[in-house]
PyMOL CGO cylinders between C-alpha atoms (Angstrom):
from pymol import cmd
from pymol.cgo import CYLINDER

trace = [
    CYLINDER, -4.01, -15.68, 18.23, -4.26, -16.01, 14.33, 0.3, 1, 1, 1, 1, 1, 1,
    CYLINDER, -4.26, -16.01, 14.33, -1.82, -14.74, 12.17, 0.3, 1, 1, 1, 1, 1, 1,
    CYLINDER, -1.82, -14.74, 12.17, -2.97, -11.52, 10.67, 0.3, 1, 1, 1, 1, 1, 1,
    CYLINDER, -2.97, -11.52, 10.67, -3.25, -12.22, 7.14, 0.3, 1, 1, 1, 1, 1, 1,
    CYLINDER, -3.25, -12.22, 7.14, -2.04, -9.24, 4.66, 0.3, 1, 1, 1, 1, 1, 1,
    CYLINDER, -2.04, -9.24, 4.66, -3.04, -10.18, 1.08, 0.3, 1, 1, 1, 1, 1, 1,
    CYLINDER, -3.04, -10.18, 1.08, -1.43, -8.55, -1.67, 0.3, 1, 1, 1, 1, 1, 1,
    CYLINDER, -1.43, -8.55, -1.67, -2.67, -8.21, -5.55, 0.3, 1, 1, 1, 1, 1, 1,
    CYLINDER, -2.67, -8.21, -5.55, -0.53, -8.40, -8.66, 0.3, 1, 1, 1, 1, 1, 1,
    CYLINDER, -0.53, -8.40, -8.66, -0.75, -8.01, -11.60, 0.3, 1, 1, 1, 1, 1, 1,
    CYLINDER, -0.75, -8.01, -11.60, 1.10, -7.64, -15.21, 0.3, 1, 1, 1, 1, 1, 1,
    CYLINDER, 1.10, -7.64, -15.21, 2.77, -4.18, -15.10, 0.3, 1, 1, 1, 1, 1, 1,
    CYLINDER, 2.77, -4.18, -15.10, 2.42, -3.84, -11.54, 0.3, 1, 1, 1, 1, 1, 1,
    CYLINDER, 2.42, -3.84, -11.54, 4.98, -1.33, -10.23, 0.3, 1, 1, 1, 1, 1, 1,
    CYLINDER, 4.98, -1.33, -10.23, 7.75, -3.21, -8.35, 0.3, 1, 1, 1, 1, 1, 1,
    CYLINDER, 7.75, -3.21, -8.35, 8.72, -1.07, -5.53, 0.3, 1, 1, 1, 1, 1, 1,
    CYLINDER, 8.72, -1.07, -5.53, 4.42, -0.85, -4.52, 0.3, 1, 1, 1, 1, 1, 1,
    CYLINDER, 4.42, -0.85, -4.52, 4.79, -4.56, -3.95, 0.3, 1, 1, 1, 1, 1, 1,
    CYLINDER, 4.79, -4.56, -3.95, 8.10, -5.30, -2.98, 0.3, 1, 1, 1, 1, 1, 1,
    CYLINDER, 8.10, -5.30, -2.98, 8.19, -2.20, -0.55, 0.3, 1, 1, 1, 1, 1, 1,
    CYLINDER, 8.19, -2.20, -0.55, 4.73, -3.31, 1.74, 0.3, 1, 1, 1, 1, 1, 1,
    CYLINDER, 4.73, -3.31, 1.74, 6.25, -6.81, 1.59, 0.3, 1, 1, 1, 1, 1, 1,
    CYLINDER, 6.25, -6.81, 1.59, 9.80, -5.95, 3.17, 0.3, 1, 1, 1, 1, 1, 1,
    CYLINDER, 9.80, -5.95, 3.17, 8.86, -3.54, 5.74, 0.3, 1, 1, 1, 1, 1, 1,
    CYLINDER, 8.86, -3.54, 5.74, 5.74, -6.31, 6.93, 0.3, 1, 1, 1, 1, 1, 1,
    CYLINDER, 5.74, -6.31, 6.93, 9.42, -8.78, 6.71, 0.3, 1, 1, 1, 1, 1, 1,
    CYLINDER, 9.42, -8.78, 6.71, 10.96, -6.60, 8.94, 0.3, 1, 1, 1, 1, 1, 1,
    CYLINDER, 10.96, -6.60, 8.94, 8.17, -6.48, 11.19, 0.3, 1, 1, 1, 1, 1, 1,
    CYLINDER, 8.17, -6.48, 11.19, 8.42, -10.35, 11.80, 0.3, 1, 1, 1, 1, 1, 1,
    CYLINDER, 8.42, -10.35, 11.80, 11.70, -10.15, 12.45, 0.3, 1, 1, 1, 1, 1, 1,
    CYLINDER, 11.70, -10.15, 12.45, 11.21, -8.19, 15.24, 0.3, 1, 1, 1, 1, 1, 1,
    CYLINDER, 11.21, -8.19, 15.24, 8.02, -10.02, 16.63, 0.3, 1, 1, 1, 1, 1, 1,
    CYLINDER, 8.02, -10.02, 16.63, 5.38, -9.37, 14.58, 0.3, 1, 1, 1, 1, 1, 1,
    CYLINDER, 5.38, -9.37, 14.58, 3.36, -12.47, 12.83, 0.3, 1, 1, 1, 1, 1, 1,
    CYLINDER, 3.36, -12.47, 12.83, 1.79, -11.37, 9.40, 0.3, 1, 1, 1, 1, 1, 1,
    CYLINDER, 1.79, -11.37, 9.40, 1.16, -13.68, 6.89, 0.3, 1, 1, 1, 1, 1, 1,
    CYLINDER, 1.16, -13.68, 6.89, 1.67, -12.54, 3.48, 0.3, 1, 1, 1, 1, 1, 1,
    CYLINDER, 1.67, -12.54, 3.48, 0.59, -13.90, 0.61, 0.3, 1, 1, 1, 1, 1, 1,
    CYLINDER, 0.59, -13.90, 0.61, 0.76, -12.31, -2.98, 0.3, 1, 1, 1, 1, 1, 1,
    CYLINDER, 0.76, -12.31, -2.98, -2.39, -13.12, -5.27, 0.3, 1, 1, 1, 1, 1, 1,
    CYLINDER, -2.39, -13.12, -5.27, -2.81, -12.75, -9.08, 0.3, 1, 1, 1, 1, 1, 1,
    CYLINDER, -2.81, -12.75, -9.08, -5.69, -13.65, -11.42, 0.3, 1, 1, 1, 1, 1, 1,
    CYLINDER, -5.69, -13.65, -11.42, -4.87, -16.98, -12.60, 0.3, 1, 1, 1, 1, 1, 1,
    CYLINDER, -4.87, -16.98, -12.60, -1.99, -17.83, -9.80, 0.3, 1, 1, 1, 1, 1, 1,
    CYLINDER, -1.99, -17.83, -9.80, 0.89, -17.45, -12.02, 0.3, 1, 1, 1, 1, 1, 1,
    CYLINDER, 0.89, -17.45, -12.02, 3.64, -15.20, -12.20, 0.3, 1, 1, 1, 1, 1, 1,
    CYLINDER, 3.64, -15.20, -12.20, 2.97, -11.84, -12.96, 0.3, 1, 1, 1, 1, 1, 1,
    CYLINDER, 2.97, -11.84, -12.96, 5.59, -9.39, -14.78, 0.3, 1, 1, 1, 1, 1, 1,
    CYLINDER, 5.59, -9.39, -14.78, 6.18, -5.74, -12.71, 0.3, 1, 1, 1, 1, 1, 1,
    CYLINDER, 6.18, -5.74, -12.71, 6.79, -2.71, -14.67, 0.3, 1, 1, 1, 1, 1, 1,
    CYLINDER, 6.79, -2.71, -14.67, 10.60, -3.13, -14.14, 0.3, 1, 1, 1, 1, 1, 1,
    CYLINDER, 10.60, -3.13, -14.14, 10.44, -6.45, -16.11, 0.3, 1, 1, 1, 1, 1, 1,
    CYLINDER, 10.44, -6.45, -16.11, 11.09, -8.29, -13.06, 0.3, 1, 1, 1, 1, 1, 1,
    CYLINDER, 11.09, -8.29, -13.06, 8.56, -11.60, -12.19, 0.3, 1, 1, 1, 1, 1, 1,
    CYLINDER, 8.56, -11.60, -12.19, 6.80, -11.88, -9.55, 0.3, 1, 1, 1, 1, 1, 1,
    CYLINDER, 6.80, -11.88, -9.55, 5.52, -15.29, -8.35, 0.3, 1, 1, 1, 1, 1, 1,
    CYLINDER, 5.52, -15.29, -8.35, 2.06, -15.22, -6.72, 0.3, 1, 1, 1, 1, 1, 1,
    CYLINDER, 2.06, -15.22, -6.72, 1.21, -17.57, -3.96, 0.3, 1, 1, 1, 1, 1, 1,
    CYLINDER, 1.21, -17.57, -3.96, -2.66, -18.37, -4.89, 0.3, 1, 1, 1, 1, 1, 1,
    CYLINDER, -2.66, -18.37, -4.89, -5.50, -16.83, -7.43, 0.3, 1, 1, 1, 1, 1, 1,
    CYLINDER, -5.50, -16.83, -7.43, -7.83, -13.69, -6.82, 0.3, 1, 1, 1, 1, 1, 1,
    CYLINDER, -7.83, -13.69, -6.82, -10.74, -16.39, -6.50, 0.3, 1, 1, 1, 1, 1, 1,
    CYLINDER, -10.74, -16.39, -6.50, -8.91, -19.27, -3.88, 0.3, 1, 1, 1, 1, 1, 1,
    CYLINDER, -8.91, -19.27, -3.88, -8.09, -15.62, -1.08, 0.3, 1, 1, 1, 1, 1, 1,
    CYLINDER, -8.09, -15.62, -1.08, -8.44, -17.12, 2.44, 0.3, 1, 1, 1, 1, 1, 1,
    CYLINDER, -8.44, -17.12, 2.44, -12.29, -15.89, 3.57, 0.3, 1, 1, 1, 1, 1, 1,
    CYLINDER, -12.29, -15.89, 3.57, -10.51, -13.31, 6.49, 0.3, 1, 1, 1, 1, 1, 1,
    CYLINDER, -10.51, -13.31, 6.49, -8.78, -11.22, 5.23, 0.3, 1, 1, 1, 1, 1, 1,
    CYLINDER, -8.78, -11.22, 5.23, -7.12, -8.66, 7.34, 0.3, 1, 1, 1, 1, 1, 1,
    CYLINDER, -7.12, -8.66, 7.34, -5.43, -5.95, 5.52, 0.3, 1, 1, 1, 1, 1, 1,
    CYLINDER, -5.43, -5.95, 5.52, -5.33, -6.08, 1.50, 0.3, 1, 1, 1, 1, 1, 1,
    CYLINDER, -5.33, -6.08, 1.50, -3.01, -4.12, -0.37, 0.3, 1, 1, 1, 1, 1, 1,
    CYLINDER, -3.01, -4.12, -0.37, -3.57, -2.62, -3.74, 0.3, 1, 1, 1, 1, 1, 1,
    CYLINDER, -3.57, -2.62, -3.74, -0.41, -1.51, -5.73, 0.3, 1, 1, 1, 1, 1, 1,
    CYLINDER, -0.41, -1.51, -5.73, -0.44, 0.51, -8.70, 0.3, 1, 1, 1, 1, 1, 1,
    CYLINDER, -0.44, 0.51, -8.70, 1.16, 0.30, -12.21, 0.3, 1, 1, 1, 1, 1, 1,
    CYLINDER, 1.16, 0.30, -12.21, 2.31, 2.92, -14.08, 0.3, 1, 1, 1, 1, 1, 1,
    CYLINDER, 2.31, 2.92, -14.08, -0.19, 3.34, -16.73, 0.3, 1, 1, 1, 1, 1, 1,
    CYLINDER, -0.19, 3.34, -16.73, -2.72, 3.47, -14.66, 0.3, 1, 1, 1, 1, 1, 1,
    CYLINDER, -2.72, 3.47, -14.66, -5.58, 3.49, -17.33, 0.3, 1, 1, 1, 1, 1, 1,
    CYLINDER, -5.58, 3.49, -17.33, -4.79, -0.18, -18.32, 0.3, 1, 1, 1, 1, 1, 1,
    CYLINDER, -4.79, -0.18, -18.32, -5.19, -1.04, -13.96, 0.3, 1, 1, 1, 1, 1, 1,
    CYLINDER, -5.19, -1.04, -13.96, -8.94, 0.53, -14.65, 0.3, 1, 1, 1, 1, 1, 1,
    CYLINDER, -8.94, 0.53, -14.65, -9.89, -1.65, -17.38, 0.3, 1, 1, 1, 1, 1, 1,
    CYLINDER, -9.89, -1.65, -17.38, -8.24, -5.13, -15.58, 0.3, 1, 1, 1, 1, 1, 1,
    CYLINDER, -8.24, -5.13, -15.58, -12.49, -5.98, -15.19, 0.3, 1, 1, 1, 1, 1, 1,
    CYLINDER, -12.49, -5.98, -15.19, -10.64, -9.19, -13.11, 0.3, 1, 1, 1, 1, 1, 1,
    CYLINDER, -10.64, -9.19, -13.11, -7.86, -6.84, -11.04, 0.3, 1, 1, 1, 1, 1, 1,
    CYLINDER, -7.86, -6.84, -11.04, -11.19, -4.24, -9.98, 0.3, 1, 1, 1, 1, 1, 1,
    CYLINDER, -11.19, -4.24, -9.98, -13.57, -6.79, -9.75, 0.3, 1, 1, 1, 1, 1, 1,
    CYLINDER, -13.57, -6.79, -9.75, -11.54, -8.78, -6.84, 0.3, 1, 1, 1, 1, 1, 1,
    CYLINDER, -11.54, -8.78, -6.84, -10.57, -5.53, -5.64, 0.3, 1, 1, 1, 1, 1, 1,
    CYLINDER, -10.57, -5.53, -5.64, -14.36, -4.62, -4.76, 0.3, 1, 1, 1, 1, 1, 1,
    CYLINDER, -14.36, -4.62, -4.76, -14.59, -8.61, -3.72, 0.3, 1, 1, 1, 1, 1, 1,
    CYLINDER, -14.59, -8.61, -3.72, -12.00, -8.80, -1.81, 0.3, 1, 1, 1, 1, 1, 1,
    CYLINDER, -12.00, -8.80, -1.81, -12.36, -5.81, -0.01, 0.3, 1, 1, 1, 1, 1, 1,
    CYLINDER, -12.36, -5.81, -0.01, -15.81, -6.58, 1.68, 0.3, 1, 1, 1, 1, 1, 1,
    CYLINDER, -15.81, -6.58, 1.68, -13.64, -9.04, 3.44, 0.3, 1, 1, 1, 1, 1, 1,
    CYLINDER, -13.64, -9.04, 3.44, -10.76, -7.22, 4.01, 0.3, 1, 1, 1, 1, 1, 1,
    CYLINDER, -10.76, -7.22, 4.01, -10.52, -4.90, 7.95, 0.3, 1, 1, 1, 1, 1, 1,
    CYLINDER, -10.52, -4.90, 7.95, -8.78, -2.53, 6.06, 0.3, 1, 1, 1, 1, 1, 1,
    CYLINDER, -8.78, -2.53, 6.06, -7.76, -2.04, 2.55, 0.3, 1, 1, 1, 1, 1, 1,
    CYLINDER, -7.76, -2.04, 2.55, -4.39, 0.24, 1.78, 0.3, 1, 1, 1, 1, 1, 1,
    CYLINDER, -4.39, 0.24, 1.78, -3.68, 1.35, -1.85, 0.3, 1, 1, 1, 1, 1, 1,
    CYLINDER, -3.68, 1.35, -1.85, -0.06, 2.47, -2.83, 0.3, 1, 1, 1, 1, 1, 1,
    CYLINDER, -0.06, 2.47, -2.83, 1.04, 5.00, -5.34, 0.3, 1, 1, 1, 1, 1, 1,
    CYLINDER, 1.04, 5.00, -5.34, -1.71, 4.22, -8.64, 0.3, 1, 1, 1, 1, 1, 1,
    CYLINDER, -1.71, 4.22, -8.64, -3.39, 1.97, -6.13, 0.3, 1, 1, 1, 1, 1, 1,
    CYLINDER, -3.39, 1.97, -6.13, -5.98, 4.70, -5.57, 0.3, 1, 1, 1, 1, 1, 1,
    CYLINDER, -5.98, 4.70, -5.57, -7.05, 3.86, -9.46, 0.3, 1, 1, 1, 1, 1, 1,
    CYLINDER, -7.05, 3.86, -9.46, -8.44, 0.77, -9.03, 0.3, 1, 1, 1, 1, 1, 1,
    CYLINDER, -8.44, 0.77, -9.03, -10.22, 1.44, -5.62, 0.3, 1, 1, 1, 1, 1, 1,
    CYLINDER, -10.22, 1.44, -5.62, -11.64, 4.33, -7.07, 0.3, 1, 1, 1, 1, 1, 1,
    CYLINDER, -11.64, 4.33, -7.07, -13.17, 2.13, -10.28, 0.3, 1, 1, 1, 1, 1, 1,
    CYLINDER, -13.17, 2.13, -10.28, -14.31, -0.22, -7.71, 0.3, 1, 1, 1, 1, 1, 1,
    CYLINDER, -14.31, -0.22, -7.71, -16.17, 2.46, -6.16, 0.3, 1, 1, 1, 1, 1, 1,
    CYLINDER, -16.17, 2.46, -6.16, -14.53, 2.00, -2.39, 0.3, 1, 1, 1, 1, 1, 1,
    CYLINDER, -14.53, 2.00, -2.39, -12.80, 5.58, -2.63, 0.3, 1, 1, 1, 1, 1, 1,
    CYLINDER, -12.80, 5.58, -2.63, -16.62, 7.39, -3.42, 0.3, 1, 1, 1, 1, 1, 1,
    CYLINDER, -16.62, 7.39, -3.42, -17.28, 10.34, -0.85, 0.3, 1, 1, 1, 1, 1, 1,
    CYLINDER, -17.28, 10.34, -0.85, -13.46, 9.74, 1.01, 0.3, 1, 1, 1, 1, 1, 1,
    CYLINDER, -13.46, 9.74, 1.01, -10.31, 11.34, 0.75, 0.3, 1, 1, 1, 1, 1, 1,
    CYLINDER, -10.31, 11.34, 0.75, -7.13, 9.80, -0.56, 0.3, 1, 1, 1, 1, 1, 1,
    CYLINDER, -7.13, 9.80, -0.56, -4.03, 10.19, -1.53, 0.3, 1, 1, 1, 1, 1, 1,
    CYLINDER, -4.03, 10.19, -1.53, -2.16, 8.60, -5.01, 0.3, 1, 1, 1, 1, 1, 1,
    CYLINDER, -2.16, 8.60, -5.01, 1.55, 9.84, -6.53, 0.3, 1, 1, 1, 1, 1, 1,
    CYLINDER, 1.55, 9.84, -6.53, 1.18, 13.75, -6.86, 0.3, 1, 1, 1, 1, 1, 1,
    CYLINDER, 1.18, 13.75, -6.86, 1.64, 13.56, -10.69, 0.3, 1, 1, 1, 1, 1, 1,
    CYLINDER, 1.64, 13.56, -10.69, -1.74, 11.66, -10.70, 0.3, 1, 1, 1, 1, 1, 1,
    CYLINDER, -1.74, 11.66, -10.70, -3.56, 13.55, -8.46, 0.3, 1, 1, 1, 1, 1, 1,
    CYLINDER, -3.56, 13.55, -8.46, -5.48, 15.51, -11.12, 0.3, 1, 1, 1, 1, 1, 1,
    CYLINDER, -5.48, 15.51, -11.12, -6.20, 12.74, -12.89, 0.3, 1, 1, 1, 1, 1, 1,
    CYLINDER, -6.20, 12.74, -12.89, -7.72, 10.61, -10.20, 0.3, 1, 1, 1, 1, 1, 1,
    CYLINDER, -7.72, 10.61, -10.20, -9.72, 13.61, -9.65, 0.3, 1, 1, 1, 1, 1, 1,
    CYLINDER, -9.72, 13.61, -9.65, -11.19, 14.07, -12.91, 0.3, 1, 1, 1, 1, 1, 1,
    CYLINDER, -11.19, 14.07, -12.91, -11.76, 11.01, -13.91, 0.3, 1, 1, 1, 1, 1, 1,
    CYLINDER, -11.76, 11.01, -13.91, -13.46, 10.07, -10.08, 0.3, 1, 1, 1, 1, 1, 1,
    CYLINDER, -13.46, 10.07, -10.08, -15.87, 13.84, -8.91, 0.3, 1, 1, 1, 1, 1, 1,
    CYLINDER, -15.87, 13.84, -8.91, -16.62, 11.55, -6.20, 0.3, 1, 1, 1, 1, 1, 1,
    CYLINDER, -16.62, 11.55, -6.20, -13.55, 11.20, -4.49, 0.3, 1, 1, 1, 1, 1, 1,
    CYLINDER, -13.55, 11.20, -4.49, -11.81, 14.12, -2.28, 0.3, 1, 1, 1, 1, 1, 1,
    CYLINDER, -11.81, 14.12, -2.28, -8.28, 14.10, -3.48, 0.3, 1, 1, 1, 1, 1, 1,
    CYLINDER, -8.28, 14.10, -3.48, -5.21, 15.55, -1.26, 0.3, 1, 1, 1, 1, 1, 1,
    CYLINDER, -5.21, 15.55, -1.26, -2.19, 15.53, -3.47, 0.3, 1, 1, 1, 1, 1, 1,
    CYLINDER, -2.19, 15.53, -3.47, 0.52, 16.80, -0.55, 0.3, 1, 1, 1, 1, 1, 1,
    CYLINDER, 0.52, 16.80, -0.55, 0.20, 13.91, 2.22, 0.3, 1, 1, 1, 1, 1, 1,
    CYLINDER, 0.20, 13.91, 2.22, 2.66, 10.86, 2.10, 0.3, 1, 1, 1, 1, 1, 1,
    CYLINDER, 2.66, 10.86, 2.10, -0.41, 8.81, 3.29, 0.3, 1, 1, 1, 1, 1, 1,
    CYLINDER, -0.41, 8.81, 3.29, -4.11, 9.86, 3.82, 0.3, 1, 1, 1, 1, 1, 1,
    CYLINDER, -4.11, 9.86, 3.82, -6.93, 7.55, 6.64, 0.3, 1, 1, 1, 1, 1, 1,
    CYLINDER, -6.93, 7.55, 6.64, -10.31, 7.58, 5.77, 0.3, 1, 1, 1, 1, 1, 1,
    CYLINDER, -10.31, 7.58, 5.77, -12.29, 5.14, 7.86, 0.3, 1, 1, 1, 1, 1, 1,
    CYLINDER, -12.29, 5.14, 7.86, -10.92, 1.60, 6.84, 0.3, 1, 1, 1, 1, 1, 1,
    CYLINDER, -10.92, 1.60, 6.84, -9.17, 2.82, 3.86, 0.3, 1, 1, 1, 1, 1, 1,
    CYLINDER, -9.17, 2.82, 3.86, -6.05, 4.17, 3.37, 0.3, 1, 1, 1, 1, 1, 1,
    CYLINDER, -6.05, 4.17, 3.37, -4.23, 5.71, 0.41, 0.3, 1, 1, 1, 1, 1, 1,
    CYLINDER, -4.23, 5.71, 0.41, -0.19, 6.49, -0.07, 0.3, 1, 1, 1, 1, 1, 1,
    CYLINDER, -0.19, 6.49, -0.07, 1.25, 9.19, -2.61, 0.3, 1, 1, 1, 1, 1, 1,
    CYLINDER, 1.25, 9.19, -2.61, 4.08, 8.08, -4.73, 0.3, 1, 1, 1, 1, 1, 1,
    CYLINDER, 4.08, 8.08, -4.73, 5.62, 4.33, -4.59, 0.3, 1, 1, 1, 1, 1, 1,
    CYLINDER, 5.62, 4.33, -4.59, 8.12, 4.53, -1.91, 0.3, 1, 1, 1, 1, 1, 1,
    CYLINDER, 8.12, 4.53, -1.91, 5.45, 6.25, 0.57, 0.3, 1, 1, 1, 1, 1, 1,
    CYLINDER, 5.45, 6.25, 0.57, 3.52, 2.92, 0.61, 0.3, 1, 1, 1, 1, 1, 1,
    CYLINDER, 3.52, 2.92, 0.61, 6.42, 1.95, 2.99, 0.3, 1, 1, 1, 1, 1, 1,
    CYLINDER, 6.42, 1.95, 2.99, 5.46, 4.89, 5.22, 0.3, 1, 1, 1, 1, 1, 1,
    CYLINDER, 5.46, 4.89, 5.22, 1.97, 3.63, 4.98, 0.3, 1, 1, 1, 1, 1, 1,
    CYLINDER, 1.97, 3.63, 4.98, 3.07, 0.12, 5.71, 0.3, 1, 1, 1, 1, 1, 1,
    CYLINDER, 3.07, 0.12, 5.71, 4.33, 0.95, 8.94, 0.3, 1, 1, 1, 1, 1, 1,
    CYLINDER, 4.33, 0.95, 8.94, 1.59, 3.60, 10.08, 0.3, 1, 1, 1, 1, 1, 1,
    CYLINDER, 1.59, 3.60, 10.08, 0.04, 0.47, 9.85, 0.3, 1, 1, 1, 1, 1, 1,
    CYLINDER, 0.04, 0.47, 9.85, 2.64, -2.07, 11.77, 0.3, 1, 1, 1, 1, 1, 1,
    CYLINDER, 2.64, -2.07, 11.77, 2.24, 0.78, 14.83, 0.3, 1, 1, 1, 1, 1, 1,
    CYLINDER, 2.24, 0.78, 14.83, -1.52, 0.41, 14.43, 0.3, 1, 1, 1, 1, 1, 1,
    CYLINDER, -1.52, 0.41, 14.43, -0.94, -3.06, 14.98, 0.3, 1, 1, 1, 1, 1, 1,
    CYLINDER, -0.94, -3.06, 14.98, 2.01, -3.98, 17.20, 0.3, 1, 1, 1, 1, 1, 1,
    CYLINDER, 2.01, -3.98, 17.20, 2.51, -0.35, 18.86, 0.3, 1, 1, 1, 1, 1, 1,
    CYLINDER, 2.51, -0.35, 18.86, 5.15, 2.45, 18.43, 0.3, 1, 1, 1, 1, 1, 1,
    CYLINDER, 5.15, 2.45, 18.43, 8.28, 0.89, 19.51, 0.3, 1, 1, 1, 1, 1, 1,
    CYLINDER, 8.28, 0.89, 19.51, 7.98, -2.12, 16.93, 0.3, 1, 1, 1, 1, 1, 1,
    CYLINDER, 7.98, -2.12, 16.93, 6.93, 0.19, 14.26, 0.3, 1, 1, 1, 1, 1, 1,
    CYLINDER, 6.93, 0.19, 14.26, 10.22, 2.55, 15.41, 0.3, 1, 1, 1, 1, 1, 1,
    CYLINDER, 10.22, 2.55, 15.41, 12.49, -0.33, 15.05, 0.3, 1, 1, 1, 1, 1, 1,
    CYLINDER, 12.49, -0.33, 15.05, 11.09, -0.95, 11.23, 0.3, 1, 1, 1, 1, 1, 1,
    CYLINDER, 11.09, -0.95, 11.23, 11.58, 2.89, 10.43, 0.3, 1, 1, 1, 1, 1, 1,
    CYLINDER, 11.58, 2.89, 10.43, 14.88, 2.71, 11.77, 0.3, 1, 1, 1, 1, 1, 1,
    CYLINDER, 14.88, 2.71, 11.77, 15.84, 0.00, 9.50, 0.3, 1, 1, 1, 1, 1, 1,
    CYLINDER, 15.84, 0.00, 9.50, 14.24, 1.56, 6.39, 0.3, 1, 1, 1, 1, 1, 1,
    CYLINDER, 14.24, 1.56, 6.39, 15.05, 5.15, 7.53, 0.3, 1, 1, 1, 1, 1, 1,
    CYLINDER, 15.05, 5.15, 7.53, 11.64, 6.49, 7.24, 0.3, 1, 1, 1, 1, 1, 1,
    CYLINDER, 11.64, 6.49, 7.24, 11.61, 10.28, 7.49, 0.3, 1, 1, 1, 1, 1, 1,
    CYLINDER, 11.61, 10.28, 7.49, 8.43, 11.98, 9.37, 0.3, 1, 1, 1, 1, 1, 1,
    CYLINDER, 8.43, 11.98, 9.37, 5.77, 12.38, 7.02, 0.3, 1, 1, 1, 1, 1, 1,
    CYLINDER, 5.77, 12.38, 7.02, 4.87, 15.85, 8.01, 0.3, 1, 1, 1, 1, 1, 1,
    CYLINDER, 4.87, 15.85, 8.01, 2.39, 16.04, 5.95, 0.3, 1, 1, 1, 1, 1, 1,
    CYLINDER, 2.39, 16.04, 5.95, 0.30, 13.32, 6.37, 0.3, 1, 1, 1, 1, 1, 1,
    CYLINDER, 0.30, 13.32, 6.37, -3.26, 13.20, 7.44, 0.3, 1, 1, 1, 1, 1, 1,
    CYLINDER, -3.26, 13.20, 7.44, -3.18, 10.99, 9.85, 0.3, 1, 1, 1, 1, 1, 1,
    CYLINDER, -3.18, 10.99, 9.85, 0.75, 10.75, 10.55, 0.3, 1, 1, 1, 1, 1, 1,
    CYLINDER, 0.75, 10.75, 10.55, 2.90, 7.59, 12.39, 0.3, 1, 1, 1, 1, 1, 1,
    CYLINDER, 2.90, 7.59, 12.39, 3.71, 8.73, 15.83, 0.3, 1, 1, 1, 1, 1, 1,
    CYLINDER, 3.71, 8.73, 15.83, 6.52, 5.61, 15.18, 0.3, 1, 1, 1, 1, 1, 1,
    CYLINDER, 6.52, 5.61, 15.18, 8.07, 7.78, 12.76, 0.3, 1, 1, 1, 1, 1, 1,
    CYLINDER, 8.07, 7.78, 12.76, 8.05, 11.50, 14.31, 0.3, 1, 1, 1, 1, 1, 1,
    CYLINDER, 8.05, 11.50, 14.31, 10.75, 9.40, 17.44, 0.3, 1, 1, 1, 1, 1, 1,
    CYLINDER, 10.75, 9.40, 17.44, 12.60, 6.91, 14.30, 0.3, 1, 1, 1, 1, 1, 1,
    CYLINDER, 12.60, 6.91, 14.30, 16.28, 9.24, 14.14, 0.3, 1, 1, 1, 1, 1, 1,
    CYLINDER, 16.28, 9.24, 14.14, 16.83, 10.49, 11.26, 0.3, 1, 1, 1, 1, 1, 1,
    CYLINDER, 16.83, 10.49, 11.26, 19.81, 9.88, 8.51, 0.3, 1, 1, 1, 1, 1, 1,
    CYLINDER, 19.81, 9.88, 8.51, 23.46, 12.50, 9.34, 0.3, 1, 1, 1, 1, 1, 1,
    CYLINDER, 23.46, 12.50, 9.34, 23.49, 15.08, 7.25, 0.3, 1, 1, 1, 1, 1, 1,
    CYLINDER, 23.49, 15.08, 7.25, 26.82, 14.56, 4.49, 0.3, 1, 1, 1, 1, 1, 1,
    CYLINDER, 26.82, 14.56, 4.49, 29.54, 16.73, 5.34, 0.3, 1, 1, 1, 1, 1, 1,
    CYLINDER, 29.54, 16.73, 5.34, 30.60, 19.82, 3.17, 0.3, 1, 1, 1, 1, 1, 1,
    CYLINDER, 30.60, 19.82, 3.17, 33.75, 18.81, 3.29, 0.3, 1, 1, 1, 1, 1, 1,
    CYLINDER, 33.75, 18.81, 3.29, 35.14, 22.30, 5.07, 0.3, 1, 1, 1, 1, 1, 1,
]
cmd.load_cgo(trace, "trace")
């Protein structure tokens, strides 16, 4: 069996934790039997700086993505207007995507698969704060500000930064089943996202954190 191959974009003021979040949870899937393959792509192939100032080294250009492609993942940055206007981040987006058996977008993801024109006539999700923005800029697009993570067909959208690791591993118990997924969310202490569309049955059974003590 092939490995399944999870391409990630970047680019310049990418937010850190939409990257680095997808990345270690998939990590943590392998390490408990899973076999994704991920590689991180950028424009040109070179390093790309995250919001946080931190560098990110990219493993291959937008252009030289293997031709199967079987989930991408589209991270946001910040100010999201500039993500919009990257004519080289939306076009590969749109590209890439037609190749892709599912495309996730994290946090300000939902910006650039909206420009591409992916997100017309579906639901999604993007950081709360954003919501009204995504809807006003895109009519098209049915936007649900309150679920960690929201399905629509092959597509699906996270709210704010760290709920792209909730989405990440709705999507390792699509994959690999609920008691893999459980054994990530136990690791990252994922909480139930009660409020997702289409929640992770891996995370409802992952036990949650002890409450802290009073101290009476």
């Amino acid at each position: 069996m092939s490995r399944h191959l999870v391409v990630v974009l970047a680019f310049d003021g990418v937010q850190l934790l939409d990257v680095a979040g997808p990345v270690d949870a998939l990590t943590s899937a392998n390490e408990q039997g899973a076999d994704y393959q991920v590689v991180i792509a950028s424009a040109d192939g070179k390093p790309v700086t995250t919001s946080a100032g931190v560098r990110i080294a990219a493993d291959t250009t937008f252009d030289e993505v293997p031709a199967h492609i079987g989930t991408m993942i589209v991270p946001g940055r910040p100010d999201w207007q500039r993500a919009v206007s990257d004519r080289a981040l939306v076009d590969a987006v749109r590209t890439l995507a037609q190749r892709s058996k599912r495309v996730a977008g994290v946090c300000a993801g939902a910006f650039p698969l909206a420009e591409s024109g992916l997100l017309d006539g579906r639901r999604a999700a993007t950081h709360w704060q954003l919501a009204e923005d995504l809807e006003r800029r895109y009519p098209k697009i049915i936007v649900e500000p309150d679920p960690l993570f929201v399905r629509d067909g092959n597509i699906v959208t996270s709210a704010g930064i760290t709920a792209g690791i909730d989405l990440t591993v709705a999507l390792i118990e699509d994959d690999h089943g609920a008691d893999l997924a459980r054994a990530v969310a136990r690791r990252w202490w994922c909480s139930w996202p009660g409020r997702a569309a289409s929640p992770s049955s891996a995370l409802a059974s992952a036990p949650q954190p002890a409450q802290p003590s009073s101290g009476r």
